[in-house]
C-alpha positions as CSV (number, residue, x, y, z in Angstrom):
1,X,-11.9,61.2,9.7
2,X,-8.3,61.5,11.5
3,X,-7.9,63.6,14.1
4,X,-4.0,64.7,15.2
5,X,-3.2,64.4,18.9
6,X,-0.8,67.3,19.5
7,X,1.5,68.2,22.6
8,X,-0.7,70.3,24.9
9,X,-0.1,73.7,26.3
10,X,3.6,73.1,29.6
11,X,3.3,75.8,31.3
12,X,5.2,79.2,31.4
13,X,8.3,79.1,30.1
14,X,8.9,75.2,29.2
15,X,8.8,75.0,26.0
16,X,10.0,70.9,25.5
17,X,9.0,67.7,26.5
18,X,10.5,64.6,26.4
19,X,7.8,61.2,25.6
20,X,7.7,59.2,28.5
21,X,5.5,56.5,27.8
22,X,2.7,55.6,25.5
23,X,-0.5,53.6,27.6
24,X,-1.6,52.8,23.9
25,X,-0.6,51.2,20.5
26,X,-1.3,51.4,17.2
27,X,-4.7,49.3,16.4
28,X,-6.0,50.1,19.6
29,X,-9.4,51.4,20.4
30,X,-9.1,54.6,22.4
31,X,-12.2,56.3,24.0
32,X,-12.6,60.4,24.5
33,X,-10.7,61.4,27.0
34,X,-8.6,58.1,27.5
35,X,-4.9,59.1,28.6
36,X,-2.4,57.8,25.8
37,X,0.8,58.8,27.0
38,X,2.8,60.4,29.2
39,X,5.2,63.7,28.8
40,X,7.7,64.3,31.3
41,X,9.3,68.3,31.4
42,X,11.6,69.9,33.9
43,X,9.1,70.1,36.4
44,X,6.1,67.7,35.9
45,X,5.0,64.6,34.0
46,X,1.8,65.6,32.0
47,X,-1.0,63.1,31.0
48,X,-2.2,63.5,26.9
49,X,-5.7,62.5,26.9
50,X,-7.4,61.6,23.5
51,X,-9.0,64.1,21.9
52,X,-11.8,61.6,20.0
53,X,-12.8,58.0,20.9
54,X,-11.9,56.1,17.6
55,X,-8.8,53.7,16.7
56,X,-5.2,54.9,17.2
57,X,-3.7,54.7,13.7
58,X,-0.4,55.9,13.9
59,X,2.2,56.9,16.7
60,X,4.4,59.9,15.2
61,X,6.6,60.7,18.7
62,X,8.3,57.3,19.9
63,X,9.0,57.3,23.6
64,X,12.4,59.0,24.5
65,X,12.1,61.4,21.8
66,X,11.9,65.3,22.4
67,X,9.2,67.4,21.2
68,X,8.1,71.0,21.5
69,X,4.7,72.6,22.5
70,X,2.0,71.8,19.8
71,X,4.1,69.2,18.0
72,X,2.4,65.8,16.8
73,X,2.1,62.7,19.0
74,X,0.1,60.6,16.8
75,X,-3.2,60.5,14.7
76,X,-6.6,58.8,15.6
77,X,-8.9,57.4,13.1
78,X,-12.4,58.1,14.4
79,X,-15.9,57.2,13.4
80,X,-16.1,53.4,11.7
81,X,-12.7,52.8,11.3
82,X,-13.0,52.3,15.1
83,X,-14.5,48.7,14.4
84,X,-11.7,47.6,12.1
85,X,-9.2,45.9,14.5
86,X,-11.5,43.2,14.9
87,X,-9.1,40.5,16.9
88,X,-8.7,43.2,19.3
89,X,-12.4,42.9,20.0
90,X,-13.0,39.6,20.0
91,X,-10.1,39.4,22.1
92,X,-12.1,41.3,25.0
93,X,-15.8,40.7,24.6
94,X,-16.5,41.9,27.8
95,X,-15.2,45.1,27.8
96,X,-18.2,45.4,25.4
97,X,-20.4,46.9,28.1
98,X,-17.8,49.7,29.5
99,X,-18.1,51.2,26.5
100,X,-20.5,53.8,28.3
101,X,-17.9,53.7,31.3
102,X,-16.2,57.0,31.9
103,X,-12.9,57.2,34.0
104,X,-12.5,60.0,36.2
105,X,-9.7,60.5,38.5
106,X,-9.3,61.3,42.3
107,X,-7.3,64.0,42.8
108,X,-5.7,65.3,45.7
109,X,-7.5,68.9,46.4
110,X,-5.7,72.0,47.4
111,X,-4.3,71.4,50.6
112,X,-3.5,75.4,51.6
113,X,-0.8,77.9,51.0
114,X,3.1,76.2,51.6
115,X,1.4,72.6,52.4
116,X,3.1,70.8,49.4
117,X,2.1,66.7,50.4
118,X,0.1,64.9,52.7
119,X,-0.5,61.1,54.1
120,X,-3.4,58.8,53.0
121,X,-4.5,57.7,56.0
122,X,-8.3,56.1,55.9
123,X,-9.7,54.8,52.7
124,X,-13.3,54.4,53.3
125,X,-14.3,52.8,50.2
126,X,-12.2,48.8,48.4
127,X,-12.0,48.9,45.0
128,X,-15.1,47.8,43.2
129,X,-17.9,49.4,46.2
130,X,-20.6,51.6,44.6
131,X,-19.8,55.7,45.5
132,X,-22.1,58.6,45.7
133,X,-21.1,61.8,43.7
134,X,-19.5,63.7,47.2
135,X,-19.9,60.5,49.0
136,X,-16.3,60.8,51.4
137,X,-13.8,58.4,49.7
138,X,-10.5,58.7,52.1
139,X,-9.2,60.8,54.3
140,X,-5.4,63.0,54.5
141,X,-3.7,63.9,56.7
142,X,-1.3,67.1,56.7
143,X,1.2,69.2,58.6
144,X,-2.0,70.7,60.8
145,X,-5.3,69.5,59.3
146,X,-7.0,66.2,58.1
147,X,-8.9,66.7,54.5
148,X,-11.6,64.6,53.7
149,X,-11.6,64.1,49.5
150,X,-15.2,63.3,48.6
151,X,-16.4,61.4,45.3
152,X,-16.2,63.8,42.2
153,X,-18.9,61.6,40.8
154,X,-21.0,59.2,41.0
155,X,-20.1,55.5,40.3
156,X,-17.8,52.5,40.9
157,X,-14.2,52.9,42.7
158,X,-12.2,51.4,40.1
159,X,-8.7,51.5,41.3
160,X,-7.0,53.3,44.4
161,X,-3.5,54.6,43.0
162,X,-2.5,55.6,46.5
163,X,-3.2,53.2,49.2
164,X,-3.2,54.4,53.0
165,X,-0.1,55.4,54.8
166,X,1.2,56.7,50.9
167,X,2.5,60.1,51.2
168,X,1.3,61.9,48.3
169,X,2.0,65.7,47.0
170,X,-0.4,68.0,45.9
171,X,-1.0,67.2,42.6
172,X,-0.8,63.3,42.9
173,X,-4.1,61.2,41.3
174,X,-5.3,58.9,44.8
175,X,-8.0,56.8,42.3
176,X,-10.3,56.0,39.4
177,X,-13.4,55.8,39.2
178,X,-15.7,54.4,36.5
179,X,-18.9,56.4,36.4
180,X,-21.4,56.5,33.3
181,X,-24.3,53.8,32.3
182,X,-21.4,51.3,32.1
183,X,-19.5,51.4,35.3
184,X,-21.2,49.0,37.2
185,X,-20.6,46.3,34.7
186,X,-17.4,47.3,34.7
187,X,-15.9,47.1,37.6
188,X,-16.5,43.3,38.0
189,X,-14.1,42.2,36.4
190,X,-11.9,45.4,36.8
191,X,-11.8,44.1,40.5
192,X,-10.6,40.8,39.9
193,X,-6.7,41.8,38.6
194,X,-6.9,44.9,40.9
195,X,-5.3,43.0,43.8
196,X,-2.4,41.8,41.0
197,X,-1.7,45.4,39.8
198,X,-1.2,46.9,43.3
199,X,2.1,45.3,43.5
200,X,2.8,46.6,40.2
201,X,2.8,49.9,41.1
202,X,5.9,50.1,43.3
203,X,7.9,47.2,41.7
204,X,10.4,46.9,39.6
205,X,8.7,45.9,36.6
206,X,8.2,49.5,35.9
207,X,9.8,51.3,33.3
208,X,10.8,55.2,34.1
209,X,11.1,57.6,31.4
210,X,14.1,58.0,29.7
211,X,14.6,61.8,31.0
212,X,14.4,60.2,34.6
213,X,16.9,57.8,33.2
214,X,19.2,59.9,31.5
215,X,19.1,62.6,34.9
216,X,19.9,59.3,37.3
217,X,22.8,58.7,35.3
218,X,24.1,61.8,35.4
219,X,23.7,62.4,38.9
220,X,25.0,58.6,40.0
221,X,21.9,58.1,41.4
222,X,20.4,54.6,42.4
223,X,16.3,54.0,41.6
224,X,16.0,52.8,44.9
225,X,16.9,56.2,46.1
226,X,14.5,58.2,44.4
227,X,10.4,58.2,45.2
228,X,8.8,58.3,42.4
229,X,5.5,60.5,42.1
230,X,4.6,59.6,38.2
231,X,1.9,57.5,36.9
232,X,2.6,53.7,38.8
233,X,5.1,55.0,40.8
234,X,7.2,56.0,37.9
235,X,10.5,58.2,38.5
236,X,10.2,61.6,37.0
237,X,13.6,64.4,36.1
238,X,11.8,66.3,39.6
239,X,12.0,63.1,41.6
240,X,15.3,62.5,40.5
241,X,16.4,66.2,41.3
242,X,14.6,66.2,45.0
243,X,16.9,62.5,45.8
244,X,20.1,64.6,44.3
245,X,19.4,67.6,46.6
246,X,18.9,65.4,49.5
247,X,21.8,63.0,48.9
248,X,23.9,66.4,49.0
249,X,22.4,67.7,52.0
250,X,22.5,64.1,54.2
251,X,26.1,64.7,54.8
252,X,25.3,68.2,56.3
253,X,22.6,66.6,58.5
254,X,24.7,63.8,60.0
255,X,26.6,65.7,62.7
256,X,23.3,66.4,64.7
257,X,21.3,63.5,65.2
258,X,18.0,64.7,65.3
259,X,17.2,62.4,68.5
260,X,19.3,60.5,70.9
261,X,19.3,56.8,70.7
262,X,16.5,55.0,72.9
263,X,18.1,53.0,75.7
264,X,17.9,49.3,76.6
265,X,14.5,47.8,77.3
266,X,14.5,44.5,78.7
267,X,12.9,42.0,76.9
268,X,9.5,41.8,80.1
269,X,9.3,45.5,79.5
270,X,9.8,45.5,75.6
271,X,6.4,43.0,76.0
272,X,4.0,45.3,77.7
273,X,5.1,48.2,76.3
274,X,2.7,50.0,72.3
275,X,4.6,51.4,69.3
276,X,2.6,53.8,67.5
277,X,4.0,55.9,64.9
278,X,3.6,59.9,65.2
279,X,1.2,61.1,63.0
280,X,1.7,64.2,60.8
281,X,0.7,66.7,62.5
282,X,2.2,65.5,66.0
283,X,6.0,65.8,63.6
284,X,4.7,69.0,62.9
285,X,4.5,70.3,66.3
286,X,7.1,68.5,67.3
287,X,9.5,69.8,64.7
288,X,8.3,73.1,64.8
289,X,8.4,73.9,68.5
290,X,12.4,72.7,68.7
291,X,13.3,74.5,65.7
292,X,11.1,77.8,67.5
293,X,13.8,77.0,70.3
294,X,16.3,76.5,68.4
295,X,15.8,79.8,66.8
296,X,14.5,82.3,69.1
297,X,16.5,84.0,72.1
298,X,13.4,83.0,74.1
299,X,12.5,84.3,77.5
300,X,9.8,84.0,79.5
301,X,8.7,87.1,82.4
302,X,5.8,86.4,84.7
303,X,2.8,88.5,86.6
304,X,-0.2,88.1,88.3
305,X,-3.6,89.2,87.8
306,X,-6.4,89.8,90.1
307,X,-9.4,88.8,88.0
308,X,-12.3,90.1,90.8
309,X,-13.5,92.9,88.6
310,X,-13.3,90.9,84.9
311,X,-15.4,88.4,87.4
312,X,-17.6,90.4,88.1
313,X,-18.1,92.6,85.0
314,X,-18.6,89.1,83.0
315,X,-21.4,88.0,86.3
316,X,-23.3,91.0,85.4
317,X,-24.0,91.0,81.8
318,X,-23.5,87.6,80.9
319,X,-27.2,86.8,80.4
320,X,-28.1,90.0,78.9
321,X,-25.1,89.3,76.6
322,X,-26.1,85.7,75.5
323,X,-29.7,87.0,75.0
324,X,-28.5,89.8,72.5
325,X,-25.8,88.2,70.8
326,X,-26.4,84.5,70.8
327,X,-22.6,83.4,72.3
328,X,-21.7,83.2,76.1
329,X,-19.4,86.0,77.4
330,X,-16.1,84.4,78.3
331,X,-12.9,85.1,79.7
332,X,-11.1,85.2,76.1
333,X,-12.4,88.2,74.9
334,X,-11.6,90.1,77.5
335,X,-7.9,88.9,77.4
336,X,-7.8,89.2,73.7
337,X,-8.8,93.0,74.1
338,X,-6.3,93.6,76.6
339,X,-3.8,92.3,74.6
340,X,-4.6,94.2,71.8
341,X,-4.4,97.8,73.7
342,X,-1.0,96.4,75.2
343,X,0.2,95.7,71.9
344,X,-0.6,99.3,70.3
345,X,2.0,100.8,73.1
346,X,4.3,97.8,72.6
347,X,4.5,97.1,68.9
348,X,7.7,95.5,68.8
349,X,5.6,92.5,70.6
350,X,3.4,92.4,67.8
351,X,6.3,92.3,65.0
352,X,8.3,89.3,63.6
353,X,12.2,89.0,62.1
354,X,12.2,88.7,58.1
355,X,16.3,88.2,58.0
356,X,17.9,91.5,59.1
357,X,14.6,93.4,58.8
358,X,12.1,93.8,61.7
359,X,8.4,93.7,60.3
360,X,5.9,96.1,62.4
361,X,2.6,94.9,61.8
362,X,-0.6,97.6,61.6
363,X,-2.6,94.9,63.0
364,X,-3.6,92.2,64.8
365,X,-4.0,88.9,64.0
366,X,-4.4,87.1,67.4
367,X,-3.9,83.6,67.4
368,X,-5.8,81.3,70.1
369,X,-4.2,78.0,70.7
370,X,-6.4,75.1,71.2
371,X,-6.4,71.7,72.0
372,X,-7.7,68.6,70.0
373,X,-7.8,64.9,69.9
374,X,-4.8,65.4,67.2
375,X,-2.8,68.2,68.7
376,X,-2.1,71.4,69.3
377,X,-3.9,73.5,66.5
378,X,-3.8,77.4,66.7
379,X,-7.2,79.1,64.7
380,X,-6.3,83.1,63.9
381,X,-9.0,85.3,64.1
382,X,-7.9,87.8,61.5
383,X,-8.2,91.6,62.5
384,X,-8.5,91.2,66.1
385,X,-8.3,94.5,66.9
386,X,-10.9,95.7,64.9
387,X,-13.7,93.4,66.7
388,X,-16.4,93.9,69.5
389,X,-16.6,92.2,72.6
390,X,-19.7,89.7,70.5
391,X,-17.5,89.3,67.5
392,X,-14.5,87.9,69.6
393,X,-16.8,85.8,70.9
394,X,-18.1,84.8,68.3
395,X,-15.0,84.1,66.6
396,X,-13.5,81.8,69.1
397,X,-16.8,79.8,69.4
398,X,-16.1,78.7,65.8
399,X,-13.4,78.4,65.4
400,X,-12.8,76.0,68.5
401,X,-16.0,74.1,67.3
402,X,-14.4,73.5,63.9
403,X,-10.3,72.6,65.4
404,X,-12.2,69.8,67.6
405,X,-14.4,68.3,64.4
406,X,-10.6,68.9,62.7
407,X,-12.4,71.2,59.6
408,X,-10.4,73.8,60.0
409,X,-8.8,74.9,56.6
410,X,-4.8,76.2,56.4
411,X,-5.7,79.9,55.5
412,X,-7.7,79.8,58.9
413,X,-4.5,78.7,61.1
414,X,-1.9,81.0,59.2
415,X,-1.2,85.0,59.2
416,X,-1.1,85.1,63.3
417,X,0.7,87.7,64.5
418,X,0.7,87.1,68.5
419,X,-1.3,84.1,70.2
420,X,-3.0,83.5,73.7
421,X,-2.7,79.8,75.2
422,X,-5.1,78.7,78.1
423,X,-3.3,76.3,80.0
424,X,-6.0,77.1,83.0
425,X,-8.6,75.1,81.3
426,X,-6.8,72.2,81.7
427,X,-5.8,73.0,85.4
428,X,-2.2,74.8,84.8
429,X,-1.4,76.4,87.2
430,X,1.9,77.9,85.6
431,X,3.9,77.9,82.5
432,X,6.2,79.1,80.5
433,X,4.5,78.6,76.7
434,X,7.3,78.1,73.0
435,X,6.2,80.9,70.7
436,X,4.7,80.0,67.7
437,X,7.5,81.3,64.9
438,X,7.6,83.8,63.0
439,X,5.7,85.6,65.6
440,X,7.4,87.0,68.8
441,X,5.2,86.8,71.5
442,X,2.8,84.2,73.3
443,X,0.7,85.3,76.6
444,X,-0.2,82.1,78.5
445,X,-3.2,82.4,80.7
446,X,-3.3,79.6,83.7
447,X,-5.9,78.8,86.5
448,X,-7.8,81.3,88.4
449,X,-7.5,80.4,92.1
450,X,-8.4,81.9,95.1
451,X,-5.3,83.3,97.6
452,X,-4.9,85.4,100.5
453,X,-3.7,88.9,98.9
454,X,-2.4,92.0,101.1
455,X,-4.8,94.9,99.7
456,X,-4.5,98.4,101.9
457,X,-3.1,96.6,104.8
458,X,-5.4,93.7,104.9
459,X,-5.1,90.2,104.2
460,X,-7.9,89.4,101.6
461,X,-9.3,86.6,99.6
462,X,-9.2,87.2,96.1
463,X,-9.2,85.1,92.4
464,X,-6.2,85.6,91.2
465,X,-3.9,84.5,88.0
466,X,-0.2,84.2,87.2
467,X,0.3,85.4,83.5
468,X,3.4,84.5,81.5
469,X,4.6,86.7,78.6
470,X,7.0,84.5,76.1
471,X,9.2,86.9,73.9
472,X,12.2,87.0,71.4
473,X,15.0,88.6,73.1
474,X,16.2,89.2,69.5
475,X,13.8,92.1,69.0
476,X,11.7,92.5,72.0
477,X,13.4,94.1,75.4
478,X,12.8,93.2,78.6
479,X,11.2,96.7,79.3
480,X,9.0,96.0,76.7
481,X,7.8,92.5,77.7
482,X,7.6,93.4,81.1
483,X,5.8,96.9,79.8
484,X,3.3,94.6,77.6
485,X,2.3,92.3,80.8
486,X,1.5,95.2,82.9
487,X,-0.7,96.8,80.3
488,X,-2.4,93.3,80.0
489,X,-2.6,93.3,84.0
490,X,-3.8,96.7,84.4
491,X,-6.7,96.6,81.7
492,X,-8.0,93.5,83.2
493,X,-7.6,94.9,86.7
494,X,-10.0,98.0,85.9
495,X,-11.7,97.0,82.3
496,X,-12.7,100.5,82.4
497,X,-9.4,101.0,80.9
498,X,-10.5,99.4,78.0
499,X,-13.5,102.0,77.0
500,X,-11.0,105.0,78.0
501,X,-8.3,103.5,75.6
502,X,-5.9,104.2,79.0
């Protein structure tokens, strides 16, 4: 019987393809499922995987030929006819016992809203070990997170396609592996040429597709300019089109250096001293945090707060607190509700810059800023302002648990609308915190210590706190910062306020 392999279904609106390569030849036995070749559209290179296991009999499409959705690729000769290229079997008795051997691939998993690549950075499985199905096989590393990629089966790693420090996007394939009756059998010998083929991928001996070909030409493009994201490293018409864009836009970028030069280091010096490249996340922050500078008319105004009654408020119920809701009663709920009624007579605070537009948000996404072992991460807890005192609480407790174990998901560090920093943990005694675009407003909290106050006349002891409201000038007015920090001030002053909505 002869089944047709056909182009599949491109997506909306691409309605040609251009053969890239074929993985198979006529004569060749082809299992379910095996990939034969490889299409290459505007946007992406797609993978045709047989339809039967069988012989392939004829190849219809050539590679460099153009062909439309649902056109015919070749035909496949299934059933007996499978047995009939006898030298080809002979020729590899021991792939005999993969026969039962399934390949499944590793595939990066969705990495969050606007997070298009990440970094290989651990691989904690070789090439040939045994895996677990969910059994962790490598670890990446993005913009703010790092995402584990577990074992979508059970069975032998066959081949890692993306070895660590490879930055890959969010489609890219990272491995095989060989699961099924067979695998085991398999993979000894598949591990064997694996350290041979690594090389492979990235060298020269690999052929790009003619679209890639025909679009470096055109743009007078070298292949050493362009990264190539396809099957073996293999340029693709999008790779080709990402090096254009960037060629045009280095000379645009050359002006302003993103760094100065590092000075001289004598050689006694040079010796003693550790290079260690930033990770991702660290150039996030990094790059972030200048371009929030760069950006923002930022300015900084400053109070104090006299925390006695917060002090003692918290002193009071605390234990009746844990007892009934299961989280300790902390200083970040109460600032997080005062923030929240400042920001209702304030809004302008709570509201971000889309071009010439100013967006008011009708809530409160209040972002806490934490520190881990990585960086800088800042959890949102969504819908601030419609939470209790517990739920706050709660909240924070979480979500701080999960930025230190670094399992916090993208959705969960996106949407902020204002954030609170606590440099006081840490001993801070004052600050002036970068906002944390597009949003215009960051409250830093610092230290509580105790100093002499004047209250009525009299020189008293009391815990006090400096406060530091960071704002964009652009749309936030210095009666309105200065507005916002008093509210803040006031509520925690007499938390009363707070149950009065004053």
């Amino acid at each position: 019987m002869t089944t047709e392999v056909r182009v599949p279904t491109l997506g909306e609106s691409v309605t040609e393809a251009t053969v890239a390569t074929w993985f198979k030849q006529p004569g060749d036995a082809v299992a379910a499922d095996e990939m034969l070749c490889e299409l290459e559209t505007d946007k992406v290179t797609v993978e045709v995987p047989s339809p039967a296991a069988g012989t392939l009999a004829e190849i219809v499409a050539a590679e460099g030929e153009t062909v439309g959705v649902d056109a015919l690729l070749a035909n496949i000769t299934e059933g007996g006819a499978a047995a009939a290229p006898a030298p080809a079997a002979a020729a590899a008795p021991a792939a005999a016992p993969a026969g039962d051997a399934q390949s499944i691939d590793v595939m990066v998993p969705s990495l969050g809203e606007s997070v298009s690549e990440a970094t290989v950075s651990t691989w904690f499985k070789q090439v040939g070990d045994t895996v677990a199905a969910d059994e962790m096989l490598c670890e990446l590393e993005t913009d703010k997170v790092s995402v584990e990629v577990p074992a979508p089966a059970a069975g032998v790693l066959a081949e890692i396609v993306a070895p660590e420090g490879t930055t890959v996007d969010a489609t890219a394939k990272l491995a095989v592996i060989s699961a099924g009756a067979g695998a085991a059998v398999a993979a000894a010998p598949a591990a064997t040429p694996a350290p041979a083929a690594a090389p492979a991928a990235g060298g020269k001996d690999i052929k790009d597709g003619p679209a890639a070909e025909k679009a470096m030409a055109e743009a007078g493009i070298a292949r050493d300019a362009v990264t190539g994201t396809g099957r073996d490293g293999r340029a693709t018409k999008a790779d080709v089109a990402r090096a254009a864009a960037a060629a045009a836009a280095a000379p645009a970028a050359t002006p302003a250096p993103a760094a100065m030069p590092r000075g001289p280091v004598s050689a006694d010096d040079a010796s003693r001293e550790e290079r260690v490249k930033m990770t991702k996340m660290r150039q996030t922050i990094a790059r972030r945090l200048k371009d929030s500078q760069n950006t923002a008319a930022m300015l900084t105004t400053y109070n104090e707060v006299d925390m006695t009654e917060v002090m003692a408020l918290r002193n009071q119920y605390k234990g009746d607190f844990e007892k009934k809701h299961g989280v300790r009663l902390g200083f970040m709920s109460f600032f997080t509700k005062a923030c929240v009624h400042a920001l209702k007579e304030v809004p302008e605070v709570n509201a971000e810059i889309d071009g010439t537009d100013i967006v008011y948000k009708n809530y409160v996404h209040m972002g806490v800023a934490a520190g881990t072992p990585q960086g800088l991460v800042v959890p949102v807890i969504r819908d601030a302002d419609a939470m209790s005192f517990a739920e706050i609480e709660k909240a924070i407790s979480e979500k701080g648990r999960r930025a230190r174990d670094g399992k916090l998901s993208m959705a969960e560090m996106q949407g902020g609308t204002f954030t609170i920093s606590n440099g006081g943990v840490y001993g801070s005694l004052m600050s002036s915190p970068i906002l944390n675009p597009p949003q215009s407003g960051i409250l830093g909290m610092h230290k509580i210590q105790d100093r002499p106050m004047a209250i009525n006349g009299q020189v008293v002891i009391r815990p006090m706190m400096y406060l530091a409201l960071s704002y964009d000038h652009r749309i936030v007015d210095g009666k309105g910062a200065v507005t916002f920090l008093v509210r803040v001030k006031e509520a925690l002053e007499d938390p009363r306020r707070l149950l009065m909505d004053l």
